[in-house]
C-alpha positions in Angstrom: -117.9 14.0 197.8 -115.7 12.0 195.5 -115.9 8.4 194.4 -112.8 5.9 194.4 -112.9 6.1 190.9 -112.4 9.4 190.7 -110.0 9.6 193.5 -107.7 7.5 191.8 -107.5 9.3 188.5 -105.1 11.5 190.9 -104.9 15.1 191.7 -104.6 16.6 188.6 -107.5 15.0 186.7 -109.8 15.6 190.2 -109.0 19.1 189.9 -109.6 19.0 186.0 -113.0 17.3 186.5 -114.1 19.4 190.0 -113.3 22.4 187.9 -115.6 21.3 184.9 -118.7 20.1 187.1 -118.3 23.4 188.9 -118.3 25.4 185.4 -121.4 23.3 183.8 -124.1 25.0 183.1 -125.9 23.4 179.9 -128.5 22.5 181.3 -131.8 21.6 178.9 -135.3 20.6 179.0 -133.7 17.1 178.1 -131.1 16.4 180.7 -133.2 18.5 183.2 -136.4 18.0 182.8 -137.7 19.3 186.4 -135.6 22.3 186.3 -133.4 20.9 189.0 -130.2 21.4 188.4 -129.4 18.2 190.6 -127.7 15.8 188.1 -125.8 15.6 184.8 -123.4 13.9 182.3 -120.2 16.4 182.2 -117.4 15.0 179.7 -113.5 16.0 181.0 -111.3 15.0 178.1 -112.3 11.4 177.5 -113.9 10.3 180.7 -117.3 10.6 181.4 -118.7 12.1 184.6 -121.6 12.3 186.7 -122.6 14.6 189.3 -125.8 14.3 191.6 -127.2 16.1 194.3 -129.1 14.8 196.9 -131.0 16.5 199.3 -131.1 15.6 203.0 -132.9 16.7 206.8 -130.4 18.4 208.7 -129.2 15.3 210.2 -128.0 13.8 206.9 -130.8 11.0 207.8 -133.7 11.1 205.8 -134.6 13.2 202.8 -135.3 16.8 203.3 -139.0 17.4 203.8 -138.8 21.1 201.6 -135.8 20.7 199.1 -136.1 24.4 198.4 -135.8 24.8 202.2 -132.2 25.6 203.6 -133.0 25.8 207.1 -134.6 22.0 206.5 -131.9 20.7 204.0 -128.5 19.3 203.5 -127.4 19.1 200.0 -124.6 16.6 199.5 -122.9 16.6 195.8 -121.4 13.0 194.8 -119.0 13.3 191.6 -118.2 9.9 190.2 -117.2 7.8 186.8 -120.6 7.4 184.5 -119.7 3.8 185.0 -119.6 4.0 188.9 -123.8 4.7 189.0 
C-alpha cells in the first residue's frame, strides 16, 4: 500500500521510490535491531521514506499469532513520506 503523500508525488517518483524500497537492503544492528527486516528510512533523491511491515491473521483482523508463520499471517507493506508517520 501507498500513502496520499506518496501517491501524489505522481507516477514517476512512485516508481522511483517502490523501486528503491524494493532494492534496500542496509540493514544494521541500529536501524534493525530485532533482525526484522520490517521497517526503515530509505532516502529517494531528496524525500525521505518510510516503509513498514505489519503482520496480520489471515483475516487482515488482528495481529498474526506466529509472524514467522505463513499459513497464520498476512503481511501488509505501507510506503509513506517520513513526515506522514
Amino acid at each position: 500500500m501507498i500513502t496520499p503523500g506518496i501517491q501524489a508525488l505522481g507516477d514517476g517518483a512512485v516508481a522511483r521510490v517502490l523501486t528503491a524500497v524494493a532494492a534496500f537492503d542496509a540493514f544494521t544492528n541500529d536501524n534493525d535491531p530485532y533482525g526484522e527486516h520490517d521497517c526503515a528510512i530509505v532516502p529517494v533523491n531528496d524525500i525521505q521514506v518510510l516503509f513498514k511491515i505489519d503482520y496480520y491473521d489471515r483475516d487482515l483482523v488482528y495481529h498474526s499469532p506466529d509472524p514467522g508463520d505463513p499459513a497464520v499471517t498476512q503481511r501488509i507493506m505501507v510506503v509513506m513520506l517520513a513526515s506522514e508517520y
